[in-house]
C-alpha positions in Angstrom: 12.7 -38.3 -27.5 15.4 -36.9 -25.4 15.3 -36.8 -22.0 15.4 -32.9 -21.7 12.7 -33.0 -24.9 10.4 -35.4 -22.1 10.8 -32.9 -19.4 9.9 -29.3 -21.3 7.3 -31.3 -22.9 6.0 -32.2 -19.2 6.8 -28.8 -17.7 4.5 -27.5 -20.3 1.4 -29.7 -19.6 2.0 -29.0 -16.2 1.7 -25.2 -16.6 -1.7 -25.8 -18.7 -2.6 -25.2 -22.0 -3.3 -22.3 -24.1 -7.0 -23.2 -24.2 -7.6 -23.1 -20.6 -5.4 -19.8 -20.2 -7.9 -18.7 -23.1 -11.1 -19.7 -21.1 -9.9 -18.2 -17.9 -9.1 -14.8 -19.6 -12.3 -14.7 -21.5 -14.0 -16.0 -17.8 -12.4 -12.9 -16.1 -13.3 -10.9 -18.7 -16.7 -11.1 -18.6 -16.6 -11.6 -14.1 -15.2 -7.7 -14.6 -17.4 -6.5 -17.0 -21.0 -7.9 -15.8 -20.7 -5.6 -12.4 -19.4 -2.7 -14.3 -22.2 -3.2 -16.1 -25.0 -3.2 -13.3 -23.2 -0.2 -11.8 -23.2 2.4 -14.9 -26.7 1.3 -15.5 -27.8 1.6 -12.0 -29.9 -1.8 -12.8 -29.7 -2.9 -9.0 -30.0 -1.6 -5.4 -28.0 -0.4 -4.0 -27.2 -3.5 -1.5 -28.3 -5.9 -4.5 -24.7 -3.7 -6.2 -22.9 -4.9 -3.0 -24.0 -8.3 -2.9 -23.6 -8.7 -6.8 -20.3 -7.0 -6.6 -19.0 -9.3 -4.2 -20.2 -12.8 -6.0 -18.4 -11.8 -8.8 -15.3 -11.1 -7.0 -15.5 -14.2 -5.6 -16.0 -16.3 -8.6 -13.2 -14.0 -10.3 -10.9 -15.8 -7.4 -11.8 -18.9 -8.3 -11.0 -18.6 -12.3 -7.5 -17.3 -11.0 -7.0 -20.1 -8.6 -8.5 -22.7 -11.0 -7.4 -21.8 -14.8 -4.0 -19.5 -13.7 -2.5 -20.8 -10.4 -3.3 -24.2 -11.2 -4.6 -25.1 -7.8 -6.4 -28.2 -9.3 -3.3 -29.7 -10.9 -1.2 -30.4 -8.0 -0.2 -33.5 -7.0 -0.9 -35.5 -3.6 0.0 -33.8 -1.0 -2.5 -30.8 -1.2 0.3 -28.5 0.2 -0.6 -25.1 -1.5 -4.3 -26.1 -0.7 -3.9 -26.6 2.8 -1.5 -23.4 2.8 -4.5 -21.3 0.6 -7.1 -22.5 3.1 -5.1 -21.7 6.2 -5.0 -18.2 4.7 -8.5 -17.6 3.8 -9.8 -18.7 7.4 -7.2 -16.0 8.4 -8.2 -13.6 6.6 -12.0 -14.2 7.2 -11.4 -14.1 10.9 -9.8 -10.8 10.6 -12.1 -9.2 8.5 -14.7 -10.3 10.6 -13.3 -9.9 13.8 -12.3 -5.8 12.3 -16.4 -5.7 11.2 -17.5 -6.9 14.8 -14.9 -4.1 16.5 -15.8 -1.6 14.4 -20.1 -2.7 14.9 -20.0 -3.1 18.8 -17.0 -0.7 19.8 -19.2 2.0 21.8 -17.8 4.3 23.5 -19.1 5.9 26.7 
């Protein structure tokens, strides 16, 4: 085997395989559907909607991160990790820190 043969055979493990691309579409698939489900149906509250809605959100983040991004195959260090959590605890803080304004921001 070539050398150039050994490194598009390695570039294409690294990128994963067609099965997991396969699972993580079918995954999002069904993390789409399921809420649009309970929301044609009216099967839930309305807050019990919201809460649902936003589980599903959050696990369809994690199937992108996991079978598409491929935030599990990196190699030591955990660069894009650190880097995803740094964003996420910014983020949070904002949208929290917007919701807290926007709760306690009384006027007169």
């Amino acid at each position: 085997m070539s050398n150039h043969d050994h490194n598009a055979h390695a570039d294409a493990n690294a990128h994963g395989s067609m099965k997991s691309y396969v699972i993580g579409f079918v995954l999002s698939i069904i993390l789409t559907i399921l809420p649009l489900v309970i929301v044609l149906n009216g099967l839930m509250s309305k807050t019990a909607t919201i809460i649902f809605i936003l589980i599903m959100a959050a696990l369809q983040f994690v199937v992108q991160l996991f079978f598409f991004m491929h935030i599990r195959d990196e190699k030591k260090p955990r660069f894009n990790m650190i880097a995803l959590i740094f964003g996420l605890v910014i983020l949070l803080t904002v949208v929290a820190g917007s919701i807290w304004i926007m709760a306690y921001n009384v006027v007169g």
